[in-house]
C-alpha positions in Angstrom: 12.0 30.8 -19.3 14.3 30.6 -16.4 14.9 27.8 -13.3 12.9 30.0 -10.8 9.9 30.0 -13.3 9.9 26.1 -13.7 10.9 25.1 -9.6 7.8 27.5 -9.1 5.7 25.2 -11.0 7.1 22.3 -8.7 6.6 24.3 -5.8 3.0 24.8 -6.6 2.1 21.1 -7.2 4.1 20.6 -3.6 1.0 23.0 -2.0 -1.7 21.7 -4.0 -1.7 24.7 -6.0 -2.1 27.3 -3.3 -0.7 31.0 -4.7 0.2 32.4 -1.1 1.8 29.3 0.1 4.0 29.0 -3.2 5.0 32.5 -2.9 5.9 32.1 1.0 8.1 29.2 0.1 9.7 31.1 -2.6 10.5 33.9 -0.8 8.3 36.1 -3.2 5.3 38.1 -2.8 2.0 36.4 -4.1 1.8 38.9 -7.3 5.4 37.9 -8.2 4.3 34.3 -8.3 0.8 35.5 -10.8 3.4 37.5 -13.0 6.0 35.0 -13.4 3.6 32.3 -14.3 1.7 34.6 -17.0 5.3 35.2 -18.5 5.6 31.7 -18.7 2.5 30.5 -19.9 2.7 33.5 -22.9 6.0 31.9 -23.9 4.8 28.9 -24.2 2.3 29.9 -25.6 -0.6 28.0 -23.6 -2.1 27.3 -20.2 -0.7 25.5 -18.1 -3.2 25.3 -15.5 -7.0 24.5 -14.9 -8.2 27.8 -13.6 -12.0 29.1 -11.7 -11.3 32.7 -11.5 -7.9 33.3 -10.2 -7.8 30.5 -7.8 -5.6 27.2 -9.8 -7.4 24.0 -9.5 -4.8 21.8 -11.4 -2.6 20.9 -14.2 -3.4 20.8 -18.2 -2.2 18.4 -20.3 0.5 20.0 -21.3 1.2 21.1 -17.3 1.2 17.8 -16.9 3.9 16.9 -18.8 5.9 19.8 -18.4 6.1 19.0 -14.7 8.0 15.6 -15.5 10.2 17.4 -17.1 10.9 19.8 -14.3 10.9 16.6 -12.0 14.0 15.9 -13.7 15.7 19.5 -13.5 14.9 19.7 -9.8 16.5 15.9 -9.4 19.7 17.1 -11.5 19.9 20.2 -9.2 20.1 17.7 -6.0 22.5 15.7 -7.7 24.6 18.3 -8.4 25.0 19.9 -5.0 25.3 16.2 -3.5 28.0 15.7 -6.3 29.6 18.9 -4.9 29.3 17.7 -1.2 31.1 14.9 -1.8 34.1 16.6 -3.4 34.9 18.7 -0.6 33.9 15.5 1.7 31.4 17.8 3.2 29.8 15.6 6.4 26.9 17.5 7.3 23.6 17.6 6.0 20.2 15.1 6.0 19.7 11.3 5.4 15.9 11.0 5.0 15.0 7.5 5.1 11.5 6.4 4.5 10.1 2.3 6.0 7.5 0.8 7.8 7.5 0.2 11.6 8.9 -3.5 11.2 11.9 -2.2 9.4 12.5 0.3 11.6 12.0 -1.6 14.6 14.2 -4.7 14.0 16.5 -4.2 11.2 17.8 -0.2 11.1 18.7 0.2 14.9 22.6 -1.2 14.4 23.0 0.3 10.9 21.8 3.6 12.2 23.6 3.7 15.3 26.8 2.8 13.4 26.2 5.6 11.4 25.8 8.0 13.6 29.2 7.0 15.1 30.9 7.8 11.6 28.6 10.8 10.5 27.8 12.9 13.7 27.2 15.7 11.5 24.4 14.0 9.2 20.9 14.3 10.6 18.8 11.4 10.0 15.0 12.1 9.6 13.1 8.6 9.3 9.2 8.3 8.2 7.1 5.3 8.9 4.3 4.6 6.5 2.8 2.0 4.1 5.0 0.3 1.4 2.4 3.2 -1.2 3.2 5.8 0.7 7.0 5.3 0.9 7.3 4.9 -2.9 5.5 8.8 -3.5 8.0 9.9 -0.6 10.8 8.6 -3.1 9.2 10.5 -5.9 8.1 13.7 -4.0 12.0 13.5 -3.2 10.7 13.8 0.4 13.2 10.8 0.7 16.3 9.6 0.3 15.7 5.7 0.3 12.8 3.4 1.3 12.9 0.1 2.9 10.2 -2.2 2.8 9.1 -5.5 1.7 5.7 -4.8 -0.5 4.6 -3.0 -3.4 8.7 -1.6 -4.2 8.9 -3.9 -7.0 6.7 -2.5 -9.3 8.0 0.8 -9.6 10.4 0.2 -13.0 11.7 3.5 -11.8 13.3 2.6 -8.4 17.0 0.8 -8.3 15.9 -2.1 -6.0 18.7 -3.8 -3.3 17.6 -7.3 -1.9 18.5 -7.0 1.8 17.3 -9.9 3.0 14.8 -12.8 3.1 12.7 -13.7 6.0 8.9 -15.8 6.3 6.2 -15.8 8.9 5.5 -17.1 12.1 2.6 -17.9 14.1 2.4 -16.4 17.7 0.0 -18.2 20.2 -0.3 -18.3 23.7 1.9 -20.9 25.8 -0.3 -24.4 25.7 -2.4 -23.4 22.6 -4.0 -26.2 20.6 -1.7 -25.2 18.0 1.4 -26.1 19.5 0.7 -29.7 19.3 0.3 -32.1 16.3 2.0 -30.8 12.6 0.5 -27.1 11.7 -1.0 -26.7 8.2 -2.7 -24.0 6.8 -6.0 -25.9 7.6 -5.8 -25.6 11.0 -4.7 -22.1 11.0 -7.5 -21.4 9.2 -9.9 -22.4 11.6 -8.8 -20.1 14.3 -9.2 -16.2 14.1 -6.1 -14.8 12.6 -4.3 -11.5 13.6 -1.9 -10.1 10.8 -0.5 -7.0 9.1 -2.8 -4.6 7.3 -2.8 -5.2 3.3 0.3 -3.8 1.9 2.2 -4.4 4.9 4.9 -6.7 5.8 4.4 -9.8 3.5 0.4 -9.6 3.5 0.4 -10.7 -0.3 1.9 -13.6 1.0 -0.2 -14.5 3.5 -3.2 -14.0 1.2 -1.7 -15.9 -1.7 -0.9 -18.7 0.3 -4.6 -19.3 1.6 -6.2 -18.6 -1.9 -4.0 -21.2 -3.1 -5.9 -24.1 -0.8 -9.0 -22.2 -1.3 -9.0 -21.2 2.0 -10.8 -17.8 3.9 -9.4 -16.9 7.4 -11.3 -14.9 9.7 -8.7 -12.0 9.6 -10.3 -10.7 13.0 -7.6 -7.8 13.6 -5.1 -6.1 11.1 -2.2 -3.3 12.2 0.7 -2.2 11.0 2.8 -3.3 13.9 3.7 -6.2 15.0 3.7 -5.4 18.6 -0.3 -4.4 18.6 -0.8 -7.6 16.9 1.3 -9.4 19.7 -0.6 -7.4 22.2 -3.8 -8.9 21.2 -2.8 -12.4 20.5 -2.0 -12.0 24.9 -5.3 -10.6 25.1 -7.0 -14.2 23.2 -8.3 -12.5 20.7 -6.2 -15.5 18.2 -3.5 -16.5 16.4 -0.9 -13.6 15.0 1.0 -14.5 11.6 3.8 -12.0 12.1 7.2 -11.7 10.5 9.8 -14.1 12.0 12.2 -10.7 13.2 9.3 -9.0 15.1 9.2 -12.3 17.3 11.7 -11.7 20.4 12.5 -14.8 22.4 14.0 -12.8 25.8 10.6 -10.2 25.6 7.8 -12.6 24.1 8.8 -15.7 26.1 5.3 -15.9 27.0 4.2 -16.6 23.9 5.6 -19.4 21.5 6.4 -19.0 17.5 5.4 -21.5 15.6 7.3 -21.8 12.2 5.2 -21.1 8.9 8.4 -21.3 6.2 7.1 -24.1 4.4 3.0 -22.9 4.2 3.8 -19.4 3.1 6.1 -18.2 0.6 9.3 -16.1 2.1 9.5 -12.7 1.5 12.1 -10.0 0.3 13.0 -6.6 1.9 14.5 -4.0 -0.3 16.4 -1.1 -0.1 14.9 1.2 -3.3 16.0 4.8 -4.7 15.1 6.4 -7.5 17.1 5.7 -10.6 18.3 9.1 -11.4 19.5 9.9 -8.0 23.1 10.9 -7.8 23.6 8.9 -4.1 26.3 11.0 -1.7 29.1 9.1 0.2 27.4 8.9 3.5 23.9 7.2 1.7 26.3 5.1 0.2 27.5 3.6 3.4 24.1 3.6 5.7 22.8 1.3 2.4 26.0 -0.6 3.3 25.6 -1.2 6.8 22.3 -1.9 6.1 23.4 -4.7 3.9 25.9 -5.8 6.3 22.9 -6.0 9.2 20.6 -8.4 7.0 23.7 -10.5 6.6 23.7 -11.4 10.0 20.0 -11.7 10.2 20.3 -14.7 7.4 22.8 -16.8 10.1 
């Protein structure tokens, strides 16, 4: 048994068990790849895949777990090299950062420019996707960190960071019935409601706080992004419950935000990595600034 042998086995999980595109990441030839994996599997003495002829369809149990295990060696391999980096204070190389379109919108510009400034020689690579999808980036190690507000907390594996709180607003158009008289989740109820998709930007939230007071909205629009939902609140399609950041007094003046802090419970962004992740200098000090940024957000 050797390292190739096992990050082979990683690899061909990574292609969804396709020979010639292991082999062409590897660097190998596609029989290399077949032979290496029948000296493995004779070692151990059992199969570790699910096989219809010579094509792979997936994992045995005891593939299965195996390929934890090699999770781990191929995490300890990153750590070492980024343990190595930092020794000789190397400054080049990727930050990978995984959020959704809010985050990335309103709360990483300043962090990310002031890291730039201090590490021109790190590239930053930056994937927008739902809360879900960020965590398997994590765990793909297709990411560095993630920052989001759903779904990060429960994933026992993941070191979470509270970076900062935040509630809802609702967005209406200048002189809507709304903006008169004391809101209450009655009355938003009654109007068609544009939010956030489930999973996105505090949607638990939202939901919780109307199944609380028995209460069904006619959720006529969901997106991801808060702009598209602002869009269509101008357009009278009805009321947007967005996140208090995404509303921006100088560019939305035509609109007014209507505070919903004490109907719906705040919510959390975090900053999460995997536990065994050896962090370098440099994601050290973007998970910093980041901190640094949300302080100023709370005053």
């Amino acid at each position: 048994m050797n390292l190739n042998q096992l990050e082979l086995l990683r690899v061909l999980q990574e292609t969804q068990f396709n020979l010639s595109k292991a082999a062409e990441k590897m660097h190998v030839v596609q029989s290399a790849v077949s032979r290496q994996l029948q000296l493995l599997e004779t070692e151990l003495g059992s199969p570790l895949f699910e096989r219809h002829g010579k094509r792979l369809l997936g994992l045995t149990p005891l593939g299965e777990r195996i390929i934890e295990e090699v999770e781990q060696i191929h995490q300890a391999k990153k750590n070492i090299q980024s343990m190595a980096d930092d020794f000789r204070d190397n400054r080049n190389g990727t930050l990978h950062i995984a959020t959704t379109h809010t985050q990335a919108k309103y709360l990483l510009p300043v962090p990310v420019q002031k890291f730039r400034e201090k590490y021109p020689g790190i590239k930053i690579y930056m994937v927008q996707s739902s809360p879900d999808n960020l965590i398997n980036l994590l765990h793909r190690h297709q990411a560095d960190i993630a920052i989001c507000t759903e779904k990060l907390a429960e994933d026992d594996r993941l070191v979470l960071k509270p970076c900062y709180r935040w509630h809802h607003v609702a967005v209406v158009p200048q002189g809507h019935t709304l903006t008169e008289g004391k809101l209450s989740l009655q009355r938003l109820a009654a109007q068609p409601i544009l939010t956030y998709s489930p999973g996105f930007t505090g949607r638990s939230a939202i939901e919780k706080a109307f199944n609380e007071q028995d209460l069904h909205p006619d959720i006529v629009l969901a997106a991801a992004d808060s702009d598209v939902i602002k869009t269509y609140v101008r357009l009278g399609l009805g009321v947007g419950i967005i996140a208090e950041t995404s509303y921006e007094p100088n560019k939305d003046s035509d609109l007014v935000a209507l505070d919903l802090g004490h109907l719906i419970q705040a919510s959390v962004t975090k900053i999460a990595y995997l536990k065994q992740l050896y962090l370098p200098s440099y994601c050290r000090y973007f998970i910093d600034e980041l901190l640094k940024e949300a302080e100023t957000k709370r005053h």
